[in-house]
C-alpha positions as CSV (number, residue, x, y, z in Angstrom):
1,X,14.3,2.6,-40.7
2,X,17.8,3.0,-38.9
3,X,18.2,1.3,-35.7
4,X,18.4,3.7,-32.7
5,X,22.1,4.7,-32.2
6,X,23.9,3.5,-29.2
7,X,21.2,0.9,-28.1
8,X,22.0,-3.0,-28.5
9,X,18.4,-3.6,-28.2
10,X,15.2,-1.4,-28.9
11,X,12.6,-0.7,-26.0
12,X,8.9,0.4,-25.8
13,X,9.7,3.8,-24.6
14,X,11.5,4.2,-27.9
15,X,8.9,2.3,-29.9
16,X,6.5,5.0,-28.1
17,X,8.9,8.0,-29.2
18,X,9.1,6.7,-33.2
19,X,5.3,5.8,-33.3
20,X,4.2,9.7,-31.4
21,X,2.0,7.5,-28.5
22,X,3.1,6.9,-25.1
23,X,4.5,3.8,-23.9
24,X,0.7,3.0,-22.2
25,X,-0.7,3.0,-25.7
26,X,2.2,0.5,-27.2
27,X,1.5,-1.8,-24.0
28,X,-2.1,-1.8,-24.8
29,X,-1.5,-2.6,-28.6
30,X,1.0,-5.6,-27.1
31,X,-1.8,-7.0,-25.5
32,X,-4.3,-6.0,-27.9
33,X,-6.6,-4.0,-25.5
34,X,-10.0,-3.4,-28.2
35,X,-10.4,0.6,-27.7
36,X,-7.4,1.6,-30.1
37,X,-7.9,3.7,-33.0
38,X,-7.2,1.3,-36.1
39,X,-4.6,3.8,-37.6
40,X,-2.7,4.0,-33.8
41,X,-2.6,-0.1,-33.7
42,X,-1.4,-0.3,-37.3
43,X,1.4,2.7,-36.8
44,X,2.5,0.8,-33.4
45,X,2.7,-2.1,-35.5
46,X,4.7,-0.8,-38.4
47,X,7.4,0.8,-35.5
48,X,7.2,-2.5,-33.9
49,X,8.4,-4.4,-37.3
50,X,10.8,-1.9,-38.1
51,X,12.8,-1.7,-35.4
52,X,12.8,-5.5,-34.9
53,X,11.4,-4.8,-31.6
54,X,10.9,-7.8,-29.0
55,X,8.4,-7.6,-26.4
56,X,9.4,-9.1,-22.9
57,X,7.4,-9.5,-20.0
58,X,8.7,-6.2,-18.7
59,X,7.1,-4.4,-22.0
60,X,4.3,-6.0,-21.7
61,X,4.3,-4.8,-17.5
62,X,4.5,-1.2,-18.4
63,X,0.7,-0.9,-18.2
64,X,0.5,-1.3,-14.9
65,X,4.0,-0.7,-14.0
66,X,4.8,-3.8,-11.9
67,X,4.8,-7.4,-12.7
68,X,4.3,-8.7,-9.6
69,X,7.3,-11.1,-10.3
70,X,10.0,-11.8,-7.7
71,X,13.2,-12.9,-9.6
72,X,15.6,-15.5,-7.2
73,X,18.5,-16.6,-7.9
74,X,19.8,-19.9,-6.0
75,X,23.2,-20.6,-5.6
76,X,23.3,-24.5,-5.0
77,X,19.4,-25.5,-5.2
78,X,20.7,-29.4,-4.6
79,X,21.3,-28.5,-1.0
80,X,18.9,-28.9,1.8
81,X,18.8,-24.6,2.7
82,X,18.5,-23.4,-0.5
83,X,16.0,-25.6,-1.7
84,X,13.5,-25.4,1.2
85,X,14.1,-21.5,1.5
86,X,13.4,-21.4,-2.3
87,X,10.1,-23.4,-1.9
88,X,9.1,-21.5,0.8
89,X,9.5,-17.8,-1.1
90,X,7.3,-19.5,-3.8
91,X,4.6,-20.1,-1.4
92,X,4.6,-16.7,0.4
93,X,4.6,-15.3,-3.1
94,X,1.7,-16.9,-4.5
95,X,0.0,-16.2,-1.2
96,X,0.9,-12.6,-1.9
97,X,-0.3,-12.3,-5.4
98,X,3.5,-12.6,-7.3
99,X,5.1,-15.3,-9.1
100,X,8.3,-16.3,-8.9
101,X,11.2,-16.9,-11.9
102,X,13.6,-18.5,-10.4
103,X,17.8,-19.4,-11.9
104,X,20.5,-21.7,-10.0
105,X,24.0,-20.7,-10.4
106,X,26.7,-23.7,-10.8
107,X,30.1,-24.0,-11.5
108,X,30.4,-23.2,-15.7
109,X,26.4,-22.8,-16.0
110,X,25.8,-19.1,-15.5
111,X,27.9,-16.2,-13.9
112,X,25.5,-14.0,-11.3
113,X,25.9,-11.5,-14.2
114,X,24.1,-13.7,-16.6
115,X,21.6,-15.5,-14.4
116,X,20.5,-11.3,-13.7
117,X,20.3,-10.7,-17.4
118,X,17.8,-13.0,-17.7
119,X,15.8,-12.4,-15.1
120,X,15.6,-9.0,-16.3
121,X,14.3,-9.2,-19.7
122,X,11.4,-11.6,-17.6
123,X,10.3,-8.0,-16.2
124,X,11.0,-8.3,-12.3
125,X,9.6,-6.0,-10.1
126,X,12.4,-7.9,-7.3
127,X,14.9,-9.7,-6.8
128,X,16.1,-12.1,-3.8
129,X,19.3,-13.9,-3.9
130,X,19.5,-16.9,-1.7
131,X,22.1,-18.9,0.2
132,X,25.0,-16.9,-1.8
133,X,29.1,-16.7,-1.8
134,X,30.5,-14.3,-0.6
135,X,31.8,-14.3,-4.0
136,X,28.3,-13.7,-6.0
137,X,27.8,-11.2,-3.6
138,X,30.2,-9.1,-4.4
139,X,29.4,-9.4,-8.3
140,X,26.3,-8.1,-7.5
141,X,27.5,-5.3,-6.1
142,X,29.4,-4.0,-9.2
143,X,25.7,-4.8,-11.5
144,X,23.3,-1.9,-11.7
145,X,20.2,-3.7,-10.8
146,X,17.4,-1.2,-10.6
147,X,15.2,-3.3,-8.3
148,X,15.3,-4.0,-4.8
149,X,17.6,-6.5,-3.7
150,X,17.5,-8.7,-0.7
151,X,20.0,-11.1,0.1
152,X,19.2,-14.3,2.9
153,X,22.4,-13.8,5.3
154,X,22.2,-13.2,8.3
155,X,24.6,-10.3,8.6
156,X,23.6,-6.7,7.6
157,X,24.7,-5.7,4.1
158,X,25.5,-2.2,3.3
159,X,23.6,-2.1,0.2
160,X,20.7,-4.8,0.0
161,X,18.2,-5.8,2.5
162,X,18.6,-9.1,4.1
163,X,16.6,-11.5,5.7
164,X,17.4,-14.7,7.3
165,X,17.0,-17.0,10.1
166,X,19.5,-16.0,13.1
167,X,22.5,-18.3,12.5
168,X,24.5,-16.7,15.6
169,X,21.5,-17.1,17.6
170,X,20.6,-20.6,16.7
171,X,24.5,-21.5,17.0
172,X,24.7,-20.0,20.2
173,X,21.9,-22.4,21.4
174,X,24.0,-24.9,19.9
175,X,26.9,-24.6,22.0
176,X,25.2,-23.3,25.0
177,X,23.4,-26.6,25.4
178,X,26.9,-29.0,25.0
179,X,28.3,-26.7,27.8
180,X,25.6,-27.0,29.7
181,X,25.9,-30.4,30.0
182,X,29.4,-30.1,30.8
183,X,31.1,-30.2,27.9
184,X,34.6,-28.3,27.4
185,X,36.0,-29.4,24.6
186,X,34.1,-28.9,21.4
187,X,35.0,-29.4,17.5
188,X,33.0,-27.7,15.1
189,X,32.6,-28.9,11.6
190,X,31.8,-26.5,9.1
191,X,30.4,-25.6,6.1
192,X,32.2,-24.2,3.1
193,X,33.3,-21.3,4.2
194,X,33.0,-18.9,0.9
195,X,29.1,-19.4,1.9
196,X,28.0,-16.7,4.0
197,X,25.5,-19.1,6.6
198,X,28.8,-21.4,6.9
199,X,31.1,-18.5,7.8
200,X,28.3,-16.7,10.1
201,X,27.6,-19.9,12.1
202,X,32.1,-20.5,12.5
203,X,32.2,-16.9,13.9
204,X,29.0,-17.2,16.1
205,X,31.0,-20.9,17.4
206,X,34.4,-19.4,18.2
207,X,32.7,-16.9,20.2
208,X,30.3,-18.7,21.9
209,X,32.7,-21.1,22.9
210,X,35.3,-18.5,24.1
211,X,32.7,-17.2,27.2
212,X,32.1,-20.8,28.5
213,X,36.0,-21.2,28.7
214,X,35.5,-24.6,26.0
215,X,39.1,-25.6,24.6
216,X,39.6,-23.7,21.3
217,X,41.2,-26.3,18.4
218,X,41.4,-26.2,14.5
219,X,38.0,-26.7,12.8
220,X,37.4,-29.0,10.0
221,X,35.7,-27.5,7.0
222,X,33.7,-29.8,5.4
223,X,31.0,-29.4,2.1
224,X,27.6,-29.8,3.5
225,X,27.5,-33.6,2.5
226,X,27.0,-36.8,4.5
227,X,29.5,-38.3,2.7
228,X,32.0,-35.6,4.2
229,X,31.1,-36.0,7.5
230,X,31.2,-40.2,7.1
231,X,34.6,-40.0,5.9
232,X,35.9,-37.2,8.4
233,X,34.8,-39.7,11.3
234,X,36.4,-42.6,9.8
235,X,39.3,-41.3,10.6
236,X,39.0,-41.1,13.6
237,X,40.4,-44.6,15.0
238,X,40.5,-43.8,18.7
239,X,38.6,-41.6,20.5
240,X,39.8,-37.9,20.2
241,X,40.4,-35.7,23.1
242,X,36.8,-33.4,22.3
243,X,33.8,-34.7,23.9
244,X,31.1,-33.2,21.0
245,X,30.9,-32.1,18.0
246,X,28.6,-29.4,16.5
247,X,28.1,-30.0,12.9
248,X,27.1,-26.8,10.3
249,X,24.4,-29.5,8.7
250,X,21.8,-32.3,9.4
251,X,23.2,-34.1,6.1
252,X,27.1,-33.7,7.7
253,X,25.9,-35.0,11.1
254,X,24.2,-38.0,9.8
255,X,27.3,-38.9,8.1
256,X,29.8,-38.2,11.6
257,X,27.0,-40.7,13.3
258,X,27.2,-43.5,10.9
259,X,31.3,-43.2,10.1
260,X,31.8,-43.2,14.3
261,X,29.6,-46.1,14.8
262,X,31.3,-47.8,11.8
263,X,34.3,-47.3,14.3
264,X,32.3,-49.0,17.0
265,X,32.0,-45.6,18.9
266,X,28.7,-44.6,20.2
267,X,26.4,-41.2,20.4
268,X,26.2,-39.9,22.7
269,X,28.0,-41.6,25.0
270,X,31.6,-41.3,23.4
271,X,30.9,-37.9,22.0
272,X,27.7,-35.8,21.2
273,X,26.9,-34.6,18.2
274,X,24.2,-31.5,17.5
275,X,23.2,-30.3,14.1
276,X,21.7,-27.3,12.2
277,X,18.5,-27.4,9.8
278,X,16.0,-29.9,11.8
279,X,15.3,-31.9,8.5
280,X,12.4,-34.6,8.3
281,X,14.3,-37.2,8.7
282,X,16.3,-35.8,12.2
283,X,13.9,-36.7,14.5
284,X,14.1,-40.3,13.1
285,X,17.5,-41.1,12.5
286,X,19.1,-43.4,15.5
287,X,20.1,-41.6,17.6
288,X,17.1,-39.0,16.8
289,X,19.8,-35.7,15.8
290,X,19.6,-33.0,18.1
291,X,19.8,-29.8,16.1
292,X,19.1,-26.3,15.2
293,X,15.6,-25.7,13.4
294,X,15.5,-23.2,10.7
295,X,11.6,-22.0,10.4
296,X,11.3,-21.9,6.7
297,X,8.1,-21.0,6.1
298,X,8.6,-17.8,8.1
299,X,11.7,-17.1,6.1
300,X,9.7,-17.1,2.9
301,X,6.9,-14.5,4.6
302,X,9.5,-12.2,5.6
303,X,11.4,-12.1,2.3
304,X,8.1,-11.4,0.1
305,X,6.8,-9.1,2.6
306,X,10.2,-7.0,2.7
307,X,9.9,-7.4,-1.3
308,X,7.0,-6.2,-1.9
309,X,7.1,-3.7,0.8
310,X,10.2,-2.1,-1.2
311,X,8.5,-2.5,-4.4
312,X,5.6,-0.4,-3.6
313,X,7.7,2.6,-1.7
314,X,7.0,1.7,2.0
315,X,9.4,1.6,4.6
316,X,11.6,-1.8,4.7
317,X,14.0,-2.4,7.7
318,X,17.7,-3.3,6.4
319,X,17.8,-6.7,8.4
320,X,15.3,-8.9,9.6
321,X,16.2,-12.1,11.4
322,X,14.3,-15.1,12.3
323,X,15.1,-16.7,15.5
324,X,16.1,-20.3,15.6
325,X,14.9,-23.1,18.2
326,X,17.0,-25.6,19.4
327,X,15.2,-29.2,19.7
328,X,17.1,-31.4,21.9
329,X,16.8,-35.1,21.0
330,X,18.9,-37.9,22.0
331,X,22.7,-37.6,20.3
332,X,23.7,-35.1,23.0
333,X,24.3,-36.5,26.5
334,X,26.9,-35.4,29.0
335,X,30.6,-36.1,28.2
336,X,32.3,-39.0,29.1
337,X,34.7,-39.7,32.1
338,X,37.4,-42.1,31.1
């Protein structure tokens, strides 16, 4: 038998069409349900062989109609965000009833394109893209998907839902807390700014910092490492005119600390530093890091629950956000005199 014209791949519906059954039947004779007529199973069959056809998981879905599997794709999973979001939509999932499949992008390993290909022919009923570029973003936007998208960012996307923990909010604890101890002049170093929680928190900083009057200056733009951060500080052979800095990462922070008492300054009494993620290890490093938590585990709840809410029809607000919580610890003081 010809292959179908103008299709790369056959699919149930059309293995349904060839075989005169609907696409319920050819599901049940995929999973070899026991109340089909001998001759249906074998004609199935014989279409099945023909057309070379390859059940996925979708196929096999059909029944039912829904998978109840979330596809993710994570764009840096080595980093401390993605990671701990990633684990934490895997929980709320299997709490919910869904699994996840999950793909990390990297540079050369798979284009956004690819990585949704194959999450695809899994059968997802979702799919939630986390800690993106702006660039992936935007090649999602020319893919027809044909399931609900939500993208963690904090800003509100024209076409996907989003969900996310409140980066302006949490950054403007951030610097409200160094100018209410009297600082004035405050360097921020970022994150990478193609990342959309990198860029959100530099905009939230800049504008905070405008309406407490604090001395504006060029940023640094670091890549989320502590071995950034170590060798940013390291340069620093004298003290500079700021009085605090407000790092875009716990991993970046740890580093500033241990390049600026490699220097033989000390925090917080030559400069304070404040971070953003609360990791384990924060509360124990010397001096314990003050910094922004991000509340995970609510992050995951909201995303599945937005997910499946989409999935089966019901209402979905565009944007959720989480609110951050600043926990002050001991590397922010007030600024120094001399």
């Amino acid at each position: 038998m010809a292959g179908i014209a103008g299709s790369d791949k056959p699919n149930i519906r059309q293995v349904a069409d060839i075989a005169g059954v609907s696409h319920m039947t050819v599901s049940r004779v995929l999973n070899n349900y026991p109340n089909i007529r001998e001759s249906t199973r074998t004609r199935v069959l014989e279409v099945i062989e023909e057309l070379n056809y390859r059940p996925n998981s979708a196929a096999r879905a059909l029944a039912s109609q829904r998978s109840r599997r979330i596809g993710v794709i994570v764009d840096s999973s080595s980093e401390n965000g993605p990671a701990s979001t990633l684990r934490s939509v895997e929980l709320a999932a299997r709490q919910a009833g869904y699994s996840v499949s999950s793909i990390a992008l990297g540079s050369d390993v798979m284009s956004p394109q690819e990585a949704l290909e194959h999450l695809t022919a899994l059968g997802i009923d979702a799919l939630c893209v986390i800690a993106p570029r702006s660039s992936s973003v935007s090649t999602l936007r020319t893919l027809a998907i044909g399931v609900p998208v939500l993208v963690i960012k904090a800003d509100r996307d024209p076409t996907f839902l989003t969900v996310a923990v409140d980066q302006q909010q949490g950054t403007r604890l951030a610097v409200d807390h160094l100018a209410s101890l009297g600082h004035r002049d405050v360097l921020h170093v970022a994150g990478p700014l193609d990342w959309l929680d990198a860029r959100a928190r530099e905009r939230a900083f800049h504008s905070r910092a405008r309406s407490w009057g604090i001395h504006e200056r060029a940023i640094v733009i670091g890549d989320w490492t502590a071995d950034f951060g170590y060798d940013f500080a390291r340069t620093l052979t004298t003290l500079p005119d700021y009085t605090a800095m407000f790092v875009a990462n716990d991993e970046m922070a740890f580093g500033v600390i241990h390049g600026l008492h490699e220097n033989g300054f000390s925090v917080p009494r030559d400069i304070s530093i404040v971070g953003f993620d609360d990791l384990a290890v924060s509360r124990h490093f010397l001096p314990p890091l003050t910094t922004v938590r991000q509340d995970f585990a609510a992050l995951g709840e909201r995303v599945v629950e937005a997910l499946r809410a989409a999935v089966e029809g019901n209402e979905v607000p565009q944007r959720t956000a989480i609110p951050a919580e600043l926990l002050v610890r001991q590397s922010t003081g007030p600024p120094r005199t001399t």
